[in-house]
N, C-alpha and C positions, 0 to 999 in steps of 0.2 A: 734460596735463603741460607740454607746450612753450608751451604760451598763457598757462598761470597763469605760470611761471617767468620770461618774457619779462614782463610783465603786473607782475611782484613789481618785479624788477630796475628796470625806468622808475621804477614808483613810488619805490623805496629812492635813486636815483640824483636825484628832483625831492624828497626829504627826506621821503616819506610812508612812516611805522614799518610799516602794512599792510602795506608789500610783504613784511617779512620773514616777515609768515606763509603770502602767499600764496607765496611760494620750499617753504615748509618741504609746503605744501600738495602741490606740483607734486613734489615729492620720495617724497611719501610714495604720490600715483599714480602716478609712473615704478616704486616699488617693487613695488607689489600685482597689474603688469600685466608684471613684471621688464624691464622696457626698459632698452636700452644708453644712454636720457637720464640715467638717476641716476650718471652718474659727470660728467657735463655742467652738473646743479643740484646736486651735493655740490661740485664746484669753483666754480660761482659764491656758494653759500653759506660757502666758505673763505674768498673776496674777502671777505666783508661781515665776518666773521670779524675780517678783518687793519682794514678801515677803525673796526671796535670795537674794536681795540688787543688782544684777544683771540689772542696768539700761540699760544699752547696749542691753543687749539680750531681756527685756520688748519692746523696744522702736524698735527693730525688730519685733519679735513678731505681737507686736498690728497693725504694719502696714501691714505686709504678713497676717492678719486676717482681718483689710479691702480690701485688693484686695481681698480675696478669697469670701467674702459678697457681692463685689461691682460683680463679675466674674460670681458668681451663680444669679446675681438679687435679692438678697435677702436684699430688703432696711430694712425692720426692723432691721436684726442683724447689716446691714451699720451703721444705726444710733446706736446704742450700740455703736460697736465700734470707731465712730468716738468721742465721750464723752469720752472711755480710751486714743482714739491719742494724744488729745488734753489737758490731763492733764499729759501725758509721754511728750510732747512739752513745755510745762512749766516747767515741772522738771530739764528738759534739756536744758533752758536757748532760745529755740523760741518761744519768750513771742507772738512777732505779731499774729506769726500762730495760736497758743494757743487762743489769744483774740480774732480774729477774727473767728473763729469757735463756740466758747463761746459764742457770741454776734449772733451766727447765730441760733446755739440750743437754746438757751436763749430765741429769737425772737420767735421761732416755739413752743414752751411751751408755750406763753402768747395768740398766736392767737388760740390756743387748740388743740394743738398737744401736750399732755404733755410729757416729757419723764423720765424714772425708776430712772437716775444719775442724774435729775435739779439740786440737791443740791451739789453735783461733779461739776459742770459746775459753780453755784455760786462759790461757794468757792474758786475756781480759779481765775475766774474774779475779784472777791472781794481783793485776794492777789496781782493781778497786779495792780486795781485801787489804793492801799493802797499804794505800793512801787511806787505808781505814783503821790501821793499827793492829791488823790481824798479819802479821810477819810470818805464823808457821804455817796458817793458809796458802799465803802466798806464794812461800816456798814450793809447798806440795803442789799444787798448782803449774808452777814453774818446771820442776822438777819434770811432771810427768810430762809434760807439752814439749820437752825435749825429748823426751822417748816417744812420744806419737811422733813428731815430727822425723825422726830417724826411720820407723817402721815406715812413713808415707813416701819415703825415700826421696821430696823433692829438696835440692841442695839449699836455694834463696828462702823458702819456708824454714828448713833448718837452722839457717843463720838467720832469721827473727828470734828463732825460741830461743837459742844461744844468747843472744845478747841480752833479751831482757831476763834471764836466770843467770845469769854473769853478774848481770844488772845488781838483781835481787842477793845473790852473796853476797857480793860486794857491801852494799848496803848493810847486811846481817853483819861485817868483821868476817866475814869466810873468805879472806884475799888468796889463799891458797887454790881452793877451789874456783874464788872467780876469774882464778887467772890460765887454771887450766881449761876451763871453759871458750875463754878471752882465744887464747893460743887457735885453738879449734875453729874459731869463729875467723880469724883473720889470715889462715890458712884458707878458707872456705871462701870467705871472701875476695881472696886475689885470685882464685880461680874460675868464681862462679858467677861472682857482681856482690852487691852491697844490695844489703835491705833496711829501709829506714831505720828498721829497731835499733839499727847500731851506736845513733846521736844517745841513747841511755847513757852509752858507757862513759861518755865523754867528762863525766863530771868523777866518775871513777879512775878516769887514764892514770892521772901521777900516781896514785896509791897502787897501782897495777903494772906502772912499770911501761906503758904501751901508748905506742900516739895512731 
C-alpha cells in the first residue's frame, strides 16, 4: 500500500493520469488489511482532489482522513490533517471553524510544538484577519509565513506565501515592497511552476508594474 501510493503520487506529480489509480489502488489495500496508511492516502487523494478543482470531493476527503487518524490514534497524522481541514473550511466559506482551529495550531506552534503547514495555518488566518479589517494582523501573519516557508525550503509553497504578502503590501500602499516580493515570486515561478496564490496579485499587476 505505502509503495503503490508513493509510486501513484511521483507519477500524478511528472503528469502520468496512472497514478491516480494506482493511489485509489494503495487505498483500497490499506483498507482490506485496515491499516493506519488509509488516513495518509485518503489525504493525499484530497491533494489531487484540490489540484482537479474538485472542492467538494477535497473537503470530503480531508475529513474521512481525519477520522480515519483520529480512529487509529495517530495524533501526528491528526495534526497534519487538521491544517488541510481547516484551510478546505475557508475555502468553503466556514471562516469561524477555519479561524478557530488556526488560532489553536497557531497557539501550539508558539508554545513549541512546531508544525510542517505554520505557514498554511498563517496564511489563512492572515486572509481572514485582512477581510475583517485587521491589516497589521495580516500583515504579521503574512510576513512570518514567508519566513516559514523559506526555512521549509519547498520552492511552489514559497511562491504561495510570496504572493499573498505581495498581495497584502500591495493592498497596505507598500508598492515598493510588494514589488520586490512580486520580482522573487516570478523568478520562482518560471523556474519552479505556479501556485494558485498567484491570481491575488492580478488585481495588483498595473500598480506593480508586472503582467
Amino acid at each position: 500500500a505505502h509503495a503503490l501510493a508513493t509510486l501513484g503520487m511521483a507519477k500524478r506529480d511528472a503528469g502520468d493520469a496512472s497514478g491516480q489509480e494506482d493511489m485509489e489502488h494503495a487505498l483500497q489495500i490499506a483498507q482490506e488489511i485496515d491499516s493506519p496508511l488509509t488516513s495518509a492516502i485518503t489525504n493525499n487523494l484530497a491533494v489531487q482532489a484540490t489540484i482537479e478543482g474538485d472542492f467538494a470531493r477535497t473537503d470530503e476527503l480531508y475529513h474521512e482522513a481525519l477520522r480515519l487518524a483520529e480512529r487509529f490514534g495517530d495524533r501526528q497524522s491528526a495534526r497534519f490533517v487538521r491544517a488541510n481541514v481547516l484551510w478546505i473550511d475557508f475555502v468553503r466559506g466556514r471562516w469561524e471553524s477555519a479561524l478557530d482551529e488556526a488560532e489553536t495550531l497557531i497557539a501550539e506552534c508558539e508554545s513549541g510544538f512546531p508544525h510542517t503547514l505554520e505557514h498554511n495555518l498563517r496564511m489563512v488566518r492572515g486572509l481572514i484577519r485582512d477581510a475583517r479589517g485587521d491589516a497589521d494582523g495580516a500583515l504579521d501573519d503574512h510576513v512570518r509565513a514567508v519566513s516559514l516557508a523559506r526555512e521549509k525550503g519547498d520552492p511552489i509553497q514559497l511562491a504561495g506565501a510570496l504572493a499573498i504578502c505581495a498581495s497584502t503590501q500591495a493592498k497596505r500602499g507598500s508598492l515598493d515592497e510588494a514589488r520586490r516580493l512580486t520580482e522573487e515570486l516570478i523568478s520562482l515561478t518560471l523556474r519552479k511552476g505556479l501556485h494558485g496564490a498567484i491570481s491575488r496579485l492580478a488585481i495588483h499587476a498595473d500598480r506593480l508594474g508586472v503582467r
